[in-house]
C-alpha positions as CSV (number, residue, x, y, z in Angstrom):
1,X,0.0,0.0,0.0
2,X,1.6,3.5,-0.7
3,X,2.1,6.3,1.6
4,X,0.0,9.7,1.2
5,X,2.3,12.1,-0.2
6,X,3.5,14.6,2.2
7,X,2.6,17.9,2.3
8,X,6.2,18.9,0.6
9,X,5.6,16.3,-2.0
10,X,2.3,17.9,-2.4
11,X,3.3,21.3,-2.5
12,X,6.7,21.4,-4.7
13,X,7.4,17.5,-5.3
14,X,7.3,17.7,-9.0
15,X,8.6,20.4,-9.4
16,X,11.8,20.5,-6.9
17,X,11.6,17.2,-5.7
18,X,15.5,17.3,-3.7
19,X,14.0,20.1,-1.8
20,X,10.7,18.0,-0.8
21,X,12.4,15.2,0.2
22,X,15.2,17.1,2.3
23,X,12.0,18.5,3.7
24,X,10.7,15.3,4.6
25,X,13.8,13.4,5.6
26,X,15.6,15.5,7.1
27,X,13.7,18.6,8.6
28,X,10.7,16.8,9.6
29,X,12.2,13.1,9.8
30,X,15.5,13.8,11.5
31,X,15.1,17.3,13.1
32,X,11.3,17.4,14.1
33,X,11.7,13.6,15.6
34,X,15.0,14.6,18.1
35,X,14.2,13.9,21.6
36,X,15.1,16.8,23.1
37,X,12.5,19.0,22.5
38,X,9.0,18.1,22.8
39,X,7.1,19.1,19.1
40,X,5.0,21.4,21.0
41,X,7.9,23.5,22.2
42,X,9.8,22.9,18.5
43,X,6.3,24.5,16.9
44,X,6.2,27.1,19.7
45,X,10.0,28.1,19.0
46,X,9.4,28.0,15.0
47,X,6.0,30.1,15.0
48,X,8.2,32.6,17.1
49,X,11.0,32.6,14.3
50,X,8.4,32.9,11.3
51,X,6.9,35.9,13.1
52,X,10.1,37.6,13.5
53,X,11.4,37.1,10.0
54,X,7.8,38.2,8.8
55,X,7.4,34.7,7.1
56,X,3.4,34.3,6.6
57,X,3.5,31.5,3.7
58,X,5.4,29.2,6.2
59,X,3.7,30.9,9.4
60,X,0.1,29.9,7.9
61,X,1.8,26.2,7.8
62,X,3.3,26.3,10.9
63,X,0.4,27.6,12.7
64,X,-1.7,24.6,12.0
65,X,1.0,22.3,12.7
66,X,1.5,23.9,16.0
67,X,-2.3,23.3,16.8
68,X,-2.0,19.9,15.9
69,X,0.9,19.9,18.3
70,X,-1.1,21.2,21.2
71,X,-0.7,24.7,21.2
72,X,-3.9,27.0,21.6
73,X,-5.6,30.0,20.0
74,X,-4.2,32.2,23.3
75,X,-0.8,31.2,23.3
76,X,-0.4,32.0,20.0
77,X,-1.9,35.3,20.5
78,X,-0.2,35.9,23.5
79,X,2.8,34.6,22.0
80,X,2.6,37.2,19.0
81,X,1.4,40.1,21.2
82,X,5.0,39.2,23.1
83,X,7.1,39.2,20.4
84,X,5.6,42.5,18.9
85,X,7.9,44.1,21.2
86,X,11.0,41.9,20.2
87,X,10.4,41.3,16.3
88,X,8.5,44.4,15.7
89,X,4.9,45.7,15.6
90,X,4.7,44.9,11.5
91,X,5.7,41.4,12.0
92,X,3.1,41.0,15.0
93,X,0.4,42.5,13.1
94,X,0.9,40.3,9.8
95,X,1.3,36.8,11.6
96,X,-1.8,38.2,14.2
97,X,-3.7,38.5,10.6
98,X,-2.7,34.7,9.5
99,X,-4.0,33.5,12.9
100,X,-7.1,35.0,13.0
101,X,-7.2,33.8,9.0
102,X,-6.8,30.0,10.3
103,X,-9.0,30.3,13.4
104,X,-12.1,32.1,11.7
105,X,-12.2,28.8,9.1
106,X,-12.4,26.6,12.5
């Protein structure tokens, strides 16, 4: 039986396909799977990163992967309203604007 494509496969798997599967082996294979940080904290630490680079394509990913890892609505909002002060109001704003995208389609 064969494996549902992931969502790197999906997304650019045809067309870069050496970018989608370093994606899935090792980001999410050998990176996302280490022991020492639980996913929740790794998605925590990576929204936090997205926001302050002012990454919404990957933040709008990321986002619902962090949910899926346990993180709530609040704690990303709180999360964001922190780091407005440490990555910069425009950064806060745009990612606050993807997470009230992803939460108003809930």
């Amino acid at each position: 039986m064969s494996k549902e494509p992931s969502a790197a496969q999906k997304l650019i798997g045809d067309f870069a396909p050496t970018l989608a599967d370093l994606t899935d082996r090792v980001l999410f294979g050998e990176i996302w799977e280490r022991k020492e940080l639980s996913k929740r904290d790794r998605s925590l630490i990576t929204v936090a990163a997205l926001v302050a680079m002012n990454r919404p394509d990957q933040l709008r990913f990321h986002l619902n992967y962090a949910i899926q890892n346990g993180i709530k609505k609040e704690e990303l909002i709180e999360a964001i309203t922190h780091l407005a002060f440490y990555a910069g109001w425009p950064s806060a704003m745009s990612a606050i604007m993807v997470v009230k995208e992803i939460f108003s389609k809930a």
